[in-house]
C-alpha positions, 0 to 999 in steps of 0.5 A: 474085678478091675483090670488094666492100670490104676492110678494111684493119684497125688493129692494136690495141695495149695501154698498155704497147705489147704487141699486145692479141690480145683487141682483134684478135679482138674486131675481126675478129669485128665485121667479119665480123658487119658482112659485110664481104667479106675482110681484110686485116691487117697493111698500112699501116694495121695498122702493120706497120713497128713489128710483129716478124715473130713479131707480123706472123705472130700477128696474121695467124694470130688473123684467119685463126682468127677468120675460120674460113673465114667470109672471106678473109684477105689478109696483107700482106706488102711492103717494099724488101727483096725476099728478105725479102719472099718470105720472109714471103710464104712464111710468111703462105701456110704460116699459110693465108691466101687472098693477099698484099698487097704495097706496092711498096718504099719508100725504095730507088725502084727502077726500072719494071723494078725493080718487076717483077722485084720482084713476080715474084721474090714471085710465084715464091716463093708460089703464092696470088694477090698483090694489088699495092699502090701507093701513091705518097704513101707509097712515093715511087715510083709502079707504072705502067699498063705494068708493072701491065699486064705483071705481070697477064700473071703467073698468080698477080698477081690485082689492084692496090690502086690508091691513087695519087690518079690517076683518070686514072691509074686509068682507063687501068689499068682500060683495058689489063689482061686480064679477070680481073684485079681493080683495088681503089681505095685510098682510100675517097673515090673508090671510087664513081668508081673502080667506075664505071670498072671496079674491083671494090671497094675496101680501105678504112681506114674500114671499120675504123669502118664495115664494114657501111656501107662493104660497102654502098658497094661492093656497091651500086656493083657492082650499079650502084645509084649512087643508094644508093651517093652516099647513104651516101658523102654521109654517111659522106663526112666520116668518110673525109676526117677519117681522114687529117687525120692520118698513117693510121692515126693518125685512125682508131685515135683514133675507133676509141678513141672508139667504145670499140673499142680503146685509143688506143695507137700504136707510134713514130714514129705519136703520137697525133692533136693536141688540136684533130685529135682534137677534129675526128675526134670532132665527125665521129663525133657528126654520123654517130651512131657514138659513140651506136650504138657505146655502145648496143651495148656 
């Protein structure tokens, strides 16, 4: 399995709300030119809701082009209609990408059990690895050590993205699964900690702004070079915290737009951030140098 750091890439958009397939492909070569270890398109942060399934598929098929092998490409692929779910599964797989992400299903809270005949009826219907995805603030139901534990036991359930806000939580999922199977922080802040537990990297939302900083991160913390890895948290620390002073990806596609990276176009029910959020998000921005070096390089 993959590991390291994960970018968890925006979805860019034009003025008049059309997907700018310019922008994507511009992005997903900065992120591969920063070395960054896979990708993820079309999760939370790519604003997957708001896409139609021929736009979800178009902007997995440009980062596989994009990528040409160079990485790999994990689409995401959730929601709480299981059938539908498989059903896009299927397609990103026939597309070429190397996994899935799947966010467990929202609104509906389904049951312990639930969830696990909902990841499994996904993992029957496609046979590249799944990265499970919970994310309890977001999806309102929460995947517990017993059932991430028992759905490892499915050949082709690789990993979690484990973003419930739980060290502890974290802790004792890293403490009963199998060897092989890879847990990834879901939130940048902790990846030092989680690492240092046991994980294996993290798929980040900041990446979106700092892929190789945030590749550094992870990878020193793999390697146990701790030290390092608290260097660059302590400066990049603020930029992770401002990302979600706002719905994600609200802050971080508005920093991006300061950055010169991609037009500060949201699809509803995201809105662009408030006039003092935006103004926080950009006083980030001049304190960790990224507005300069990003107009120095064009």
């Amino acid at each position: 399995m993959w590991t390291g750091c994960g970018t968890a890439l925006v979805t860019p958009f034009r003025r008049d709300l059309s997907l700018d397939e310019e922008a994507l492909r511009k992005l997903v070569r900065r992120q591969i030119e920063a070395g960054i270890d896979f990708l993820v398109p079309c999760g939370t942060t790519g604003e997957s809701p708001t896409l139609s399934r021929s736009e979800h598929l178009r902007v997995v098929e440009i980062t596989l082009e994009e990528a040409k092998g160079k990485v790999p490409v994990v689409g995401g692929a959730g929601g709480y209609n299981t059938h539908e779910v498989c059903e896009l599964a299927r397609e990103i797989e026939r597309l070429g990408a190397d996994g899935i992400l799947s966010v467990t299903p929202y609104y509906n809270k389904p049951t312990q059990e639930g969830l696990y005949q909902h990841y499994k009826t996904i993992a029957a219907a496609v046979r590249i690895p799944i990265i499970l995805y919970s994310v309890q603030g977001r999806t309102g139901i929460n995947l517990e050590p017993a059932t991430v534990v028992r759905l490892a036991q499915i050949e082709n359930i690789a990993a979690i993205k484990e973003a419930s806000g739980s060290l502890s939580q974290i802790a004792t999922i890293l403490n009963l699964i199998p060897p092989g199977f890879t847990v990834f922080s879901g939130d940048d802040s902790v990846t030092i900690p989680v690492i240092a537990l046991g994980g294996h990297g993290v798929i980040s939302t900041a990446a979106n702004e700092i892929p190789a900083e945030m590749g550094q991160l992870a990878r020193a913390c793999l390697r146990g070079d701790y030290e390092v890895a608290r260097q660059i948290q302590k400066r990049y620390l603020p930029l992770m915290n401002v990302n979600f002073v706002e719905s994600n990806p609200i802050p971080v596609k508005a920093a991006m737009a300061l950055m010169g990276l991609l037009e500060p176009v949201y699809r509803l029910p995201m809105t662009p951030p408030s006039a003092a959020n935006l103004e926080r998000i950009e006083k980030v921005l001049e304190t960790t140098g990224l507005l300069v070096r990003e107009r120095l390089s064009g």
